[in-house]
ZAMI-851240 format. One line per field, with one value per atom (N, C-alpha, C): x, y, z. Coordinates in pm, 1 decimal. Each point is the difference from the previous one (the first is absolute). Layout:
REM residues N
east <- (X,...)
north <- (Y,...)
up <- (Z,...)
REM end
This chain:
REM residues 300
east <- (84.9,-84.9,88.6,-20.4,86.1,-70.6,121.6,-47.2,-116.3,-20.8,-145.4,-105.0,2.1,-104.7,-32.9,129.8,-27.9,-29.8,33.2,-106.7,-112.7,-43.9,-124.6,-112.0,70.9,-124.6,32.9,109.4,47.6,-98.6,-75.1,-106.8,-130.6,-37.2,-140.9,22.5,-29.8,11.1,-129.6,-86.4,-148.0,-9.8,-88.5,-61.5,-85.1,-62.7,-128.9,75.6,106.3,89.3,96.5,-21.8,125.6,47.9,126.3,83.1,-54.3,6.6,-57.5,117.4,-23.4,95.8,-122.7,-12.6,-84.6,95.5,-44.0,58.3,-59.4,126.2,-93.3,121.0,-52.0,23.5,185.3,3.4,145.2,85.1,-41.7,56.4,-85.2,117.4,-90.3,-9.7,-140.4,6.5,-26.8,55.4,-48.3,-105.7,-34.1,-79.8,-73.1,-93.5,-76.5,-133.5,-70.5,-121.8,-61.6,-170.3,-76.1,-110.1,-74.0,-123.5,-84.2,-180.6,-63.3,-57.1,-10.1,52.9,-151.1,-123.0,-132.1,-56.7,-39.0,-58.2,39.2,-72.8,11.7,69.9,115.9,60.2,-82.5,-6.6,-96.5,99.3,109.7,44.1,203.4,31.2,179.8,37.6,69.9,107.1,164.0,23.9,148.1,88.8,79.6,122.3,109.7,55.4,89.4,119.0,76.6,88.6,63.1,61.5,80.2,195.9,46.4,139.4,81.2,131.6,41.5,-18.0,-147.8,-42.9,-58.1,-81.7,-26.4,-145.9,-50.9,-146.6,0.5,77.8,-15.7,-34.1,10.3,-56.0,-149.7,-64.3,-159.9,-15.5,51.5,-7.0,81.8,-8.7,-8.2,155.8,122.0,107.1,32.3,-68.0,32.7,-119.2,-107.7,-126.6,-73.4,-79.2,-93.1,-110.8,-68.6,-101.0,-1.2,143.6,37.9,-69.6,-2.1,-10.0,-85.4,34.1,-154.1,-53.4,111.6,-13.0,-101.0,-10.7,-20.3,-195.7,23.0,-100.3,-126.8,38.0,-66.7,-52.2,80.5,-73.7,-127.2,21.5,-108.7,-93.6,-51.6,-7.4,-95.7,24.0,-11.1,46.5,106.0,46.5,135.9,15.3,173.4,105.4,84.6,98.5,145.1,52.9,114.3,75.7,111.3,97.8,102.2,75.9,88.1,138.7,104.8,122.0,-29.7,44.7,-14.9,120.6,49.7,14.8,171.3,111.8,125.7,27.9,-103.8,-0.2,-31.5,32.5,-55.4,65.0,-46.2,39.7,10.1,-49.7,69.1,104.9,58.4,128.9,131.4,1.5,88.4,-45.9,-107.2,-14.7,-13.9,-52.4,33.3,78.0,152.1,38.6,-13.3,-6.3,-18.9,-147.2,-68.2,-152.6,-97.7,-90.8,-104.1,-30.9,-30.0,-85.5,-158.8,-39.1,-164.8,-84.1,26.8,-105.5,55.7,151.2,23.5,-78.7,17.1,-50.8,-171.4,-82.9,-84.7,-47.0,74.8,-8.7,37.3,93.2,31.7,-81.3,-53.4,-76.7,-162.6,-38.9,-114.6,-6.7,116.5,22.6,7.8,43.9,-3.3,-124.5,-73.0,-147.3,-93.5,26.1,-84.2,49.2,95.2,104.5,-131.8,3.1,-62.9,-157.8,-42.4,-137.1,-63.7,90.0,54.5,-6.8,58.1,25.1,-84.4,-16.5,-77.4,-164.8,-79.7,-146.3,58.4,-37.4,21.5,-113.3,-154.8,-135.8,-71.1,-5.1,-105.8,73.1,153.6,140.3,147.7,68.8,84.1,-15.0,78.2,41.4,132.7,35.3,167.9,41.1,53.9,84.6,123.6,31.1,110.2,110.6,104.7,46.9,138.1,16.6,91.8,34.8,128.8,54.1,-86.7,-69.3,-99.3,-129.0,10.7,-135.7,-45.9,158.6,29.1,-35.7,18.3,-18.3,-164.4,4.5,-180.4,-86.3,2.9,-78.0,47.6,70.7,48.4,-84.7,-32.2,-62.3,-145.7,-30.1,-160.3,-58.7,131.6,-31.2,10.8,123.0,-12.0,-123.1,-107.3,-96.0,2.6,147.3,37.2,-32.1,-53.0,-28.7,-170.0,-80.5,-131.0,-63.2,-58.9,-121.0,101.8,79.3,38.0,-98.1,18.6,-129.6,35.2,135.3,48.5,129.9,69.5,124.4,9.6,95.7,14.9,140.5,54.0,148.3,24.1,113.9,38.1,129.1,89.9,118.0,83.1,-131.4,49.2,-141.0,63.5,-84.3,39.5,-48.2,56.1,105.2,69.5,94.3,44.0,146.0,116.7,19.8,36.7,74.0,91.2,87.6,160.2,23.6,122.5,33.0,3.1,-58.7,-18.9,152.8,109.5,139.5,60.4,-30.3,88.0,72.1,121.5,106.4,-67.3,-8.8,-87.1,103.3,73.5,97.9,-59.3,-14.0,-44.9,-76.2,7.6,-80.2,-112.2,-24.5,-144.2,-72.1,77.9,-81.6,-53.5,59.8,-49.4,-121.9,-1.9,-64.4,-149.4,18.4,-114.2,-96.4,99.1,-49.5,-101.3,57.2,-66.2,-99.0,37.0,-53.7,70.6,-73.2,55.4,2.8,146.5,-48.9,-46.6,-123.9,-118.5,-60.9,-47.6,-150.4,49.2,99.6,55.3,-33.5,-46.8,35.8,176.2,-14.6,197.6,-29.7,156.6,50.8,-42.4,-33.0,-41.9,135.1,52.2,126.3,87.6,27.7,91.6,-137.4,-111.9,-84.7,42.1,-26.0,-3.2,91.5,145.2,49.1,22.6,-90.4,-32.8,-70.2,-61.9,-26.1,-53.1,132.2,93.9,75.8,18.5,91.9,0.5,153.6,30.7,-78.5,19.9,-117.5,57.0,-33.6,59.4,-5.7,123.4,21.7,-65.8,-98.3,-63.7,-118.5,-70.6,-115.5,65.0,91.0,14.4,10.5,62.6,27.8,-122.0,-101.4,-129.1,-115.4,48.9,-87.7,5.5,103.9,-6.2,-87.5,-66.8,-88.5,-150.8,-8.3,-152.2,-96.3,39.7,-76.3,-77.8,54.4,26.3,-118.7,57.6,-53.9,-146.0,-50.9,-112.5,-124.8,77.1,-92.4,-63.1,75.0,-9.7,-130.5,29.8,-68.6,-109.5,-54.5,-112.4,-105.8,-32.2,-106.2,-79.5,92.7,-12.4,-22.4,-13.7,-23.8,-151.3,-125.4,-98.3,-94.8,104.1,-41.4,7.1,-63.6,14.1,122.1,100.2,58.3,62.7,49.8,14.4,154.5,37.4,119.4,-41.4,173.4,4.8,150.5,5.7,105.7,27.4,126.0,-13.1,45.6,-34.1,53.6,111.0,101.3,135.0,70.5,-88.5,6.5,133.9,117.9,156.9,30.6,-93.6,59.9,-92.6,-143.3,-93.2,-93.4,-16.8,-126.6,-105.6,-69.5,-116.9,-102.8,29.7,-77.4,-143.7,-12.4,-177.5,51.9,68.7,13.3,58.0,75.1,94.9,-142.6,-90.5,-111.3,-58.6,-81.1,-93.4,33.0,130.6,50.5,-23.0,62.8,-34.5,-97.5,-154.7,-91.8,-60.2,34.8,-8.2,26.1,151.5,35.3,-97.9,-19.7,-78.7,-162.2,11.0,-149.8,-87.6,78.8,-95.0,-52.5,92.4,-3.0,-152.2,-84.7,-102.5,-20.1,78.4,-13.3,165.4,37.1,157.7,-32.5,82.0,4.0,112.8,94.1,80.1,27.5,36.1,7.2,119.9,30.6,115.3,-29.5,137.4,5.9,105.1,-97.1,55.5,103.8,151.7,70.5,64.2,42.9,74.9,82.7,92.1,124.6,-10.8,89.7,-26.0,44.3,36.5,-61.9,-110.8,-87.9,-126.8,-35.1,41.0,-36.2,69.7,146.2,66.3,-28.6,-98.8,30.2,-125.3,-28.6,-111.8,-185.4,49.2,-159.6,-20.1,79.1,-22.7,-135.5,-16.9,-132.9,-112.9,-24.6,-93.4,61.9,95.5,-9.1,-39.6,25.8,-35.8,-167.7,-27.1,-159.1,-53.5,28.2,-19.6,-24.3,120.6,-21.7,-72.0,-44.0,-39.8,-177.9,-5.5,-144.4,-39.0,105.7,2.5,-71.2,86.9,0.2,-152.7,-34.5,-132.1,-124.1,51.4,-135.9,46.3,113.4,18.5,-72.6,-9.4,-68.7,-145.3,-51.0,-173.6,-22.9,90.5,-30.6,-6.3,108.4,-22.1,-118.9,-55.8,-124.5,-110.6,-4.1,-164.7,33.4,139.4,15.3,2.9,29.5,-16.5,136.2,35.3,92.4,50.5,72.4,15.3,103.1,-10.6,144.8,31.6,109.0,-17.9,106.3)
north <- (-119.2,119.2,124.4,110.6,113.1,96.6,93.3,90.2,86.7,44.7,19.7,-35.8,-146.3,-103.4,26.9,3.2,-33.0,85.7,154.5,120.5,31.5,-96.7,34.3,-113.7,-116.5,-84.7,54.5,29.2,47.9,132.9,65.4,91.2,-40.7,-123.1,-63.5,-22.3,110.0,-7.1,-65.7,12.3,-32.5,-212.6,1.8,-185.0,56.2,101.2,-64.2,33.2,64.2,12.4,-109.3,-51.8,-120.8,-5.6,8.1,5.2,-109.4,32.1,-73.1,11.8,-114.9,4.0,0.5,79.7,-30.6,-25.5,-61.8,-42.2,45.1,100.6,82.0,-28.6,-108.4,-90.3,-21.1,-75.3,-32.3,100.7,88.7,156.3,-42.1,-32.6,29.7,154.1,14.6,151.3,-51.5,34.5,0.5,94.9,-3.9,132.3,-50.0,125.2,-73.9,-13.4,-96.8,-3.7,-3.2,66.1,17.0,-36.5,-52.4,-45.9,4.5,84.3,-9.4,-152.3,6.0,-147.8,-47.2,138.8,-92.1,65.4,36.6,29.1,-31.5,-15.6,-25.3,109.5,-16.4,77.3,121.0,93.0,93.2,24.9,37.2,-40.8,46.1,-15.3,28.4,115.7,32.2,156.8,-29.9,-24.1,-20.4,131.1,65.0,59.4,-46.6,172.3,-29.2,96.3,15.9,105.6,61.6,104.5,125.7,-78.8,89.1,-34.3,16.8,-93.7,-30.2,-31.5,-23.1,-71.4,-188.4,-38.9,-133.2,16.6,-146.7,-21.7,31.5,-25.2,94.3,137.3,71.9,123.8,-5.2,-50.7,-1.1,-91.3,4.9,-102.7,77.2,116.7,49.0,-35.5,28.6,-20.9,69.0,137.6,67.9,-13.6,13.4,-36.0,-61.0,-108.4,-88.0,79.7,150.3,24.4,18.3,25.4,68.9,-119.1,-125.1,-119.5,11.7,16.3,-62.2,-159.6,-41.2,-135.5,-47.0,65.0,-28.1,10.3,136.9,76.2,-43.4,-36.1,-110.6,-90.2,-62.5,-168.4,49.3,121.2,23.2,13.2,74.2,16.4,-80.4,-100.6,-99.3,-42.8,112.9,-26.1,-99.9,-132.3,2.5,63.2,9.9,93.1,-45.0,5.7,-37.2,86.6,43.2,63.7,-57.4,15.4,-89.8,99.0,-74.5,70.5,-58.3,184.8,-19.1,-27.7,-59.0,-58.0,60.9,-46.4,63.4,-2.2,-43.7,56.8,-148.5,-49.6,-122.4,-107.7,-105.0,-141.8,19.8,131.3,4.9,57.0,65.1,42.6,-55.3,-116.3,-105.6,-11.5,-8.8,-35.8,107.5,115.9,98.0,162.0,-32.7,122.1,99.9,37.5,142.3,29.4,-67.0,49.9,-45.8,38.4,30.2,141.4,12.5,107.6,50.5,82.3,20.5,-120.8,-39.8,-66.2,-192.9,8.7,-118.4,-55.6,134.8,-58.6,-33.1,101.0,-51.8,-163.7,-35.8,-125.3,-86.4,6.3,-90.2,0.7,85.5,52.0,-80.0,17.0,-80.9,-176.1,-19.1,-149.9,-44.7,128.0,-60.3,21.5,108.0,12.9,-135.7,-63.1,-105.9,-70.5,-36.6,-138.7,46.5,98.4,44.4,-34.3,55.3,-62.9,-111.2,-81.0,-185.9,-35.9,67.1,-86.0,30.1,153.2,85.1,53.4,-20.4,77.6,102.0,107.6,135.9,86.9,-102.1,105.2,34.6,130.6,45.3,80.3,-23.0,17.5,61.6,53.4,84.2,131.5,76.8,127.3,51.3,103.8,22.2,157.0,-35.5,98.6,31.1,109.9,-6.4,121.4,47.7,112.8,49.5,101.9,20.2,-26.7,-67.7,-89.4,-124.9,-80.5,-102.9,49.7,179.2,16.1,-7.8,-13.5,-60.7,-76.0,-135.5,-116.5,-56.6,88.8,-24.3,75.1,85.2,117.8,-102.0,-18.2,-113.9,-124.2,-61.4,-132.7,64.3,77.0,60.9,56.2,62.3,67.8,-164.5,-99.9,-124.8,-58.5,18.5,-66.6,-168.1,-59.3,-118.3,-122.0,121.3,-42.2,-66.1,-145.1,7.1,42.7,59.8,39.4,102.0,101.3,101.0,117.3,-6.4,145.5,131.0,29.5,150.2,5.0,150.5,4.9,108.2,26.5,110.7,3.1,138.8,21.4,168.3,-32.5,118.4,-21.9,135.8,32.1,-28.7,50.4,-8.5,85.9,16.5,127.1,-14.5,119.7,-70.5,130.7,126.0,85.8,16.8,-30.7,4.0,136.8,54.0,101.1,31.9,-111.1,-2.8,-142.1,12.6,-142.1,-99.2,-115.9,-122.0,-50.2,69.8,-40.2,46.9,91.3,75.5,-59.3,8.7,-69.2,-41.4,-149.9,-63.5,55.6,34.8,12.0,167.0,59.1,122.1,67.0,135.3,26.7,43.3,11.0,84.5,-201.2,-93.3,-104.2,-25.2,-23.1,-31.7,54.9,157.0,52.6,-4.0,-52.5,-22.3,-117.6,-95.5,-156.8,38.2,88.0,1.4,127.7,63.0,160.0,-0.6,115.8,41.7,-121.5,-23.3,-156.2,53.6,125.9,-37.7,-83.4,-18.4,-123.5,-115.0,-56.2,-155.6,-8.1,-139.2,0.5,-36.6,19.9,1.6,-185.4,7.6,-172.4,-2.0,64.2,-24.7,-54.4,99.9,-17.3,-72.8,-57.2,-109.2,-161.6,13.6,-127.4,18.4,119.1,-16.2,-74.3,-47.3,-75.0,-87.9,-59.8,-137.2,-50.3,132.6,31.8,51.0,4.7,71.2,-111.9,45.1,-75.6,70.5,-3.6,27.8,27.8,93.1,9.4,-69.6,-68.3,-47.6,79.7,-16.8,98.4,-5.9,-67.9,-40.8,128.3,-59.2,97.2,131.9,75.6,137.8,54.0,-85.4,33.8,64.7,-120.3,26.2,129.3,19.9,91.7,140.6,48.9,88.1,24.2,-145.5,35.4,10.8,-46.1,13.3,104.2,124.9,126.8,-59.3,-34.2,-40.8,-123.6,-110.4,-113.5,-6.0,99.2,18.9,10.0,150.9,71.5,-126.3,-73.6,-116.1,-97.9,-18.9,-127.4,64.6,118.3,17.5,13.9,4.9,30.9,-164.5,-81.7,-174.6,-47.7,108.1,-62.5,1.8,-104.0,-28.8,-81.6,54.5,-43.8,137.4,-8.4,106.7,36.8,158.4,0.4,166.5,-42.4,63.4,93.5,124.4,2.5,77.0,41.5,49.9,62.3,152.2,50.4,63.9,-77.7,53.9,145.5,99.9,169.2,10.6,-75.4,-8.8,-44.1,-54.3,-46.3,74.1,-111.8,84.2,-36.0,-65.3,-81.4,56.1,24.8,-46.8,173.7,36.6,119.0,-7.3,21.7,22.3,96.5,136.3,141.9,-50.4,107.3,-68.7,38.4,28.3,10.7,-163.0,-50.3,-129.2,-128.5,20.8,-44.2,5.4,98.4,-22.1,-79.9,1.8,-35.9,-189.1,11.0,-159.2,-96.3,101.2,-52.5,9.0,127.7,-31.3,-133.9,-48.0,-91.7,-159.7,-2.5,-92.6,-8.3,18.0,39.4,-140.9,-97.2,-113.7,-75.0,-14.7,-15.2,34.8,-38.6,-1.3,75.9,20.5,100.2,24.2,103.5,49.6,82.7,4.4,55.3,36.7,124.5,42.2,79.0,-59.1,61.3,51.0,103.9,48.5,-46.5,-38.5,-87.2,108.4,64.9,104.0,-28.5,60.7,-51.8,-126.5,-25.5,-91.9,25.8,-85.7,6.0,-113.4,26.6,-125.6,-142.8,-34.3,-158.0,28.2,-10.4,25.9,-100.5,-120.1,-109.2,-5.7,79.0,-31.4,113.9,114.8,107.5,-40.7,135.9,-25.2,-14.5,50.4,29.9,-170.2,-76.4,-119.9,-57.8,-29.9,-78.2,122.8,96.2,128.6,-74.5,18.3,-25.7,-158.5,-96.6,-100.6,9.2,52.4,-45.9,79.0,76.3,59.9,-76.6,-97.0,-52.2,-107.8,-69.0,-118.4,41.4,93.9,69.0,19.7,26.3,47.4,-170.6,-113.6,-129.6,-63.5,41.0,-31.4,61.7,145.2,61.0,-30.1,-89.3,-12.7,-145.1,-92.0,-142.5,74.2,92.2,5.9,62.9,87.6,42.3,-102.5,-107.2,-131.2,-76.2,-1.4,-98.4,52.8,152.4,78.3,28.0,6.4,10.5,154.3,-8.3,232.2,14.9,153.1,38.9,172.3,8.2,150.7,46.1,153.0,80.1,60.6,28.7,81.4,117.2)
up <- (0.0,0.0,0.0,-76.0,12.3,100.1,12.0,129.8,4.6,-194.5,7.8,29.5,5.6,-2.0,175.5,96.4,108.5,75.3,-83.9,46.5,-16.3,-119.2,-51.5,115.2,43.2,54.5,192.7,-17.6,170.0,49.4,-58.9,37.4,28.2,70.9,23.8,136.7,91.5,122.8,98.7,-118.8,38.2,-38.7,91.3,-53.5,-99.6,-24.0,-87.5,-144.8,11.7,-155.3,-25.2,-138.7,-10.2,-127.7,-5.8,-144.5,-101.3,-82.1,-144.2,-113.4,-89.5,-113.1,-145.7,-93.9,-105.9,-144.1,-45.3,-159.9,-45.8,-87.0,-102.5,-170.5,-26.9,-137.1,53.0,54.5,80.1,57.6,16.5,83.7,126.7,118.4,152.0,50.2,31.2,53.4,171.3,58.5,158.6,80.2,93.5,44.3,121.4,41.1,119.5,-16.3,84.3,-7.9,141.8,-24.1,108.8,-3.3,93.5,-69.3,131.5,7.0,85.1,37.8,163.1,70.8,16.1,54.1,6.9,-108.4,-112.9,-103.8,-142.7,-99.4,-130.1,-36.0,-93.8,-63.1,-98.7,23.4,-130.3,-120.3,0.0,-100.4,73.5,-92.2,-0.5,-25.6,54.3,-32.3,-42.1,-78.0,-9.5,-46.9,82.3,24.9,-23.7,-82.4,-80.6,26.2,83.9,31.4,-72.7,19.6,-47.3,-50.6,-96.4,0.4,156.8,-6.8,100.1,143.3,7.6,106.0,-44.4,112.4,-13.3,4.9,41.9,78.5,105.4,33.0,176.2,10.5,-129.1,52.2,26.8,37.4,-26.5,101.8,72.0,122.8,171.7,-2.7,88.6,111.3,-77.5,79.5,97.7,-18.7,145.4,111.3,-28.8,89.0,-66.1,62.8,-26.6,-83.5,83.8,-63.6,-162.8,-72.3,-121.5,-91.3,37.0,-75.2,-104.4,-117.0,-88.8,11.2,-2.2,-0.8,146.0,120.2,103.5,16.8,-34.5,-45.6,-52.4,-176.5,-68.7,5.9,131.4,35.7,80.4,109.3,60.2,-40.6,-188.4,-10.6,-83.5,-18.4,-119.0,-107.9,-10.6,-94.4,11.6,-108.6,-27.6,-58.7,38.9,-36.6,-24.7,-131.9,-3.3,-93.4,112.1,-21.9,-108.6,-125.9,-67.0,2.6,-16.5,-34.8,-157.3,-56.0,-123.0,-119.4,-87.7,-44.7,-10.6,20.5,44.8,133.6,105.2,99.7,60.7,178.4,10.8,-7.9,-42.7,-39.1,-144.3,-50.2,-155.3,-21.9,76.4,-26.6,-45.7,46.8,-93.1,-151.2,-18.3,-170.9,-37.3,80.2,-79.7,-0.7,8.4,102.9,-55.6,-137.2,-44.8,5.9,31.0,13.3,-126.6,-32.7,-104.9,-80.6,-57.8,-68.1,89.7,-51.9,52.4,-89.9,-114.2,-65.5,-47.1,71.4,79.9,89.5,114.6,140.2,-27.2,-86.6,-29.4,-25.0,-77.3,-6.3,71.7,107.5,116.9,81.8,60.8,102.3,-51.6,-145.4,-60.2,4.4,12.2,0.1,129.4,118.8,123.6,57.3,-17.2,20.9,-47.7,-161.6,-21.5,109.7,76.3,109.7,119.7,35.4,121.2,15.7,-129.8,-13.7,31.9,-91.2,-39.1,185.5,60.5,144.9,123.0,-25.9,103.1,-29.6,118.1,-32.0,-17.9,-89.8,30.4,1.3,9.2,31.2,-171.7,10.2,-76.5,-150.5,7.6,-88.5,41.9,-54.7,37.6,-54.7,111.4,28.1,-26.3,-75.4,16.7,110.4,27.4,117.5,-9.8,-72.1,16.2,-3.9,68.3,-18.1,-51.7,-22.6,-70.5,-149.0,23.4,-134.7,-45.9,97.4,25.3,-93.0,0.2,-37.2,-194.8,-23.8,-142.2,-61.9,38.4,-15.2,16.7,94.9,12.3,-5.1,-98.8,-110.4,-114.5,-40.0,-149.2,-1.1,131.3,12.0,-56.2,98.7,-33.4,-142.6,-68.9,-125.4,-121.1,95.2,-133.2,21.0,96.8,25.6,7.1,71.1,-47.8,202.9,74.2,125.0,2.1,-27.0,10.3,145.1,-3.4,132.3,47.0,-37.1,61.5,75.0,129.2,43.7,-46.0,13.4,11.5,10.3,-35.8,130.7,85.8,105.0,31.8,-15.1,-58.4,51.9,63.3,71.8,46.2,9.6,-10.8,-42.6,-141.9,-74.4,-172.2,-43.9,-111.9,-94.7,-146.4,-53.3,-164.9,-22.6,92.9,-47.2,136.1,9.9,64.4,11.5,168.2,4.8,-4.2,11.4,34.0,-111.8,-83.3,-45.8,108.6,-116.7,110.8,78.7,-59.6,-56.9,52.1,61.8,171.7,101.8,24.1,64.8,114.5,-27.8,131.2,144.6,10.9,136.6,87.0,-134.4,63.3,75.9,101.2,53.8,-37.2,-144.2,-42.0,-42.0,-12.8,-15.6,83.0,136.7,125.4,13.8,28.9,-11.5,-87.2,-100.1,-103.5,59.4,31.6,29.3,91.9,109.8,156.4,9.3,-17.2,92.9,75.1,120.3,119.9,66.7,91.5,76.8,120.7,27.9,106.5,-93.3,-100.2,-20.6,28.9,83.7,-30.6,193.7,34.6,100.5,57.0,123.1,59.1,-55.5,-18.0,-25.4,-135.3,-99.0,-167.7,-49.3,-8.1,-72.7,22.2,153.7,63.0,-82.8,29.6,-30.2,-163.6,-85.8,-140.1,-42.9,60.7,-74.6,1.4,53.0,-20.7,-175.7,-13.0,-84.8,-165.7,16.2,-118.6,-100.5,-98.2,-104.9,-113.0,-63.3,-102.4,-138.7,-27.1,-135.3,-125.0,-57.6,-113.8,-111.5,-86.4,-97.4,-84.8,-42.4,-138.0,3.2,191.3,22.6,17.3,48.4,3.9,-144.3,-85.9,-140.2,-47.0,-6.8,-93.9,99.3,96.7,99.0,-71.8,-73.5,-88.1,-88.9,-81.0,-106.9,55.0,137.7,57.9,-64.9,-15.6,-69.8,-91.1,-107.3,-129.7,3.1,25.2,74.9,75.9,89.1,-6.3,-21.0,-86.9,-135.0,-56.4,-87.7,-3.2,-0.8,154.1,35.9,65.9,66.8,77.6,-73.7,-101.5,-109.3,27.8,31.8,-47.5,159.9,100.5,138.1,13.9,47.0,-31.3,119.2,161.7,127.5,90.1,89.8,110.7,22.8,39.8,32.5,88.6,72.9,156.7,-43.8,-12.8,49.3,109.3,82.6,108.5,27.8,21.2,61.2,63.2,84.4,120.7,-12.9,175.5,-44.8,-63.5,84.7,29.6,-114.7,-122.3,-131.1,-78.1,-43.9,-67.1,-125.0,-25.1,-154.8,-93.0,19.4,-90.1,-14.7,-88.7,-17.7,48.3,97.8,68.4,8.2,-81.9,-33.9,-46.7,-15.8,-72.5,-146.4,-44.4,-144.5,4.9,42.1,15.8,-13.2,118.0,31.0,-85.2,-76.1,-99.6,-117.8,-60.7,-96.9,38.8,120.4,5.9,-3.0,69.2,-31.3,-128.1,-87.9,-149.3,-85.8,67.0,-62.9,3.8,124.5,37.3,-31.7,-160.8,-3.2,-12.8,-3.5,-11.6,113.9,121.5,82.8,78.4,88.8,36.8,111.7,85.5,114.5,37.7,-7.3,34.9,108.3,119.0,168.7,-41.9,20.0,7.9,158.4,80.0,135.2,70.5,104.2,6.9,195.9,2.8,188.6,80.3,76.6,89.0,81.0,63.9,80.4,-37.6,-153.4,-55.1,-56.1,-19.3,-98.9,-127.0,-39.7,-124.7,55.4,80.9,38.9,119.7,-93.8,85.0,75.4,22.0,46.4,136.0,17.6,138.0,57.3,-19.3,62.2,104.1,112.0,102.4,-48.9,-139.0,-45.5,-103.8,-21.5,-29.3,-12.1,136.1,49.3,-65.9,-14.3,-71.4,-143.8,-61.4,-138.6,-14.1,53.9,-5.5,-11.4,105.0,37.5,-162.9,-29.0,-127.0,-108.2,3.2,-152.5,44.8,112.4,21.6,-37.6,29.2,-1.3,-167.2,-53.7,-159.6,-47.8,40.6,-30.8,44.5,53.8,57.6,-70.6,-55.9,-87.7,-136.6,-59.2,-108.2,0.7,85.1,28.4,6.9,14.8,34.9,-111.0,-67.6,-133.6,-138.4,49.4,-95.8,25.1,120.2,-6.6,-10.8,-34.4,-9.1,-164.7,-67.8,-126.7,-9.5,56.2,-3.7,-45.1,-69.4,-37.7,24.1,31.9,81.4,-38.0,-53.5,0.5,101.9,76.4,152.3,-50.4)
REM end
């Protein structure tokens, strides 16, 4: 097992979370899974993290409450976190990484594995942030996921403020990743690296053409979908000129939420307002399931 692998399953501090391996067409992806203990599953949320982190981000390394994963089960929902594809138990087969419309396809083959083994309820959900939020805007626009509900992402947009390509060492990167570190609780940054991992070069490469790439594909997205950014937001355009344009793009799409998460930074998932952005999208996932079974269709 490589050291990625053993950071990625070493963040399940909880019993009701337990590491998983999925085959996705002989690529192992690893990750975690959660699953509510007295109720029927309503359906799945699968999370997809940001560059240079793992599955563990979504699993609450500095406090329990941050957990999505934790959260979800209460919730009804299952939830599984994956290290995405470079990252994990894939990092051996694949050390330079993937593309965005690589990972697409790995991530599709490990989703059919998951299906294949696991109830996952009433379909899947994608979650996912950042660099994560690539790969799964591509799945949704190839329309290649059956019974997809929706997605939500936060910490991605379709126009960059800063090149994606900015000396990862630096202080204005740091800076971008986080916000102010008041939104983090104390111990973030000592727990975050547990973490963390190397970004592979393939994915920072192609993170450049995202703009481009987009434009693209959102015309061809044709499920509910959620973004979200946080105040503290360093990478991504958030104005309402930035905003409108995006929901322009998304004109096929059936109901688009574009929401902004007060007292965040761009890993919105480890900061104190977590459990608020969480409960957010879990709520999004729930009126996208009541909007599928009354057949209604909504622009928001």
């Amino acid at each position: 097992m490589t050291t990625r692998a053993r950071t990625a399953v070493s963040a399940t501090p909880s019993s009701t979370v337990q590491g998983i391996t999925l085959d996705a067409a002989g690529i192992p992806l690893s990750g975690l899974l959660s699953r509510p203990r007295h109720t029927p599953c309503r359906a799945t949320v699968v999370a997809l993290h940001g560059a240079g982190m793992t599955a563990g981000y979504f699993h609450g390394p500095a406090r329990p409450e941050t957990s999505l994963l934790t959260l979800a089960a209460e919730l009804g929902f299952a939830a599984v976190a994956l290290d995405r594809p470079g990252y994990g138990l894939s990092a051996g087969r694949l050390p330079e990484g993937q593309t965005v419309a690589e990972q697409a396809v790995t991530l599709t083959s490990a989703l059919s594995d998951l299906t294949a083994r696991y109830e996952t309820g009433a379909g899947l959900f994608l979650l996912a942030h950042s660099f994560g939020g690539k790969p799964a805007l591509r799945i949704a626009a190839d329309g290649t996921v059956p019974g997809l509900i929706g997605l939500a992402v936060s910490g991605c947009g379709d126009e960059y403020l800063v090149p994606p390509t900015a000396p990862a060492g630096s202080a204005g990167h740091q800076q971008r990743n986080w916000g102010p570190l008041r939104l983090y609780p104390p111990g973030t940054f000592r727990a975050s690296g547990a973490v963390v991992a190397p970004t592979p070069a393939r994915e920072l490469a192609d993170a450049a053409h995202w703009p481009e790439t987009f434009a693209r594909l959102a015309g061809l997205i044709r499920v509910p979908v959620r973004f979200t950014f946080a105040e503290h937001e360093g990478w991504w355009r958030s104005d309402r000129r930035a905003v409108d344009r995006l929901r322009s793009r998304l004109h096929t799409a059936p109901r688009v939420l574009i929401d902004h998460q007060p007292d965040a930074g761009h890993n919105i998932s480890l900061g104190w307002t977590a459990r608020e952005y969480h409960l957010g999208v879990l709520g999004f996932v729930a009126d996208c399931l009541r909007h599928d079974e009354t057949g209604e269709e909504q622009r928001t």
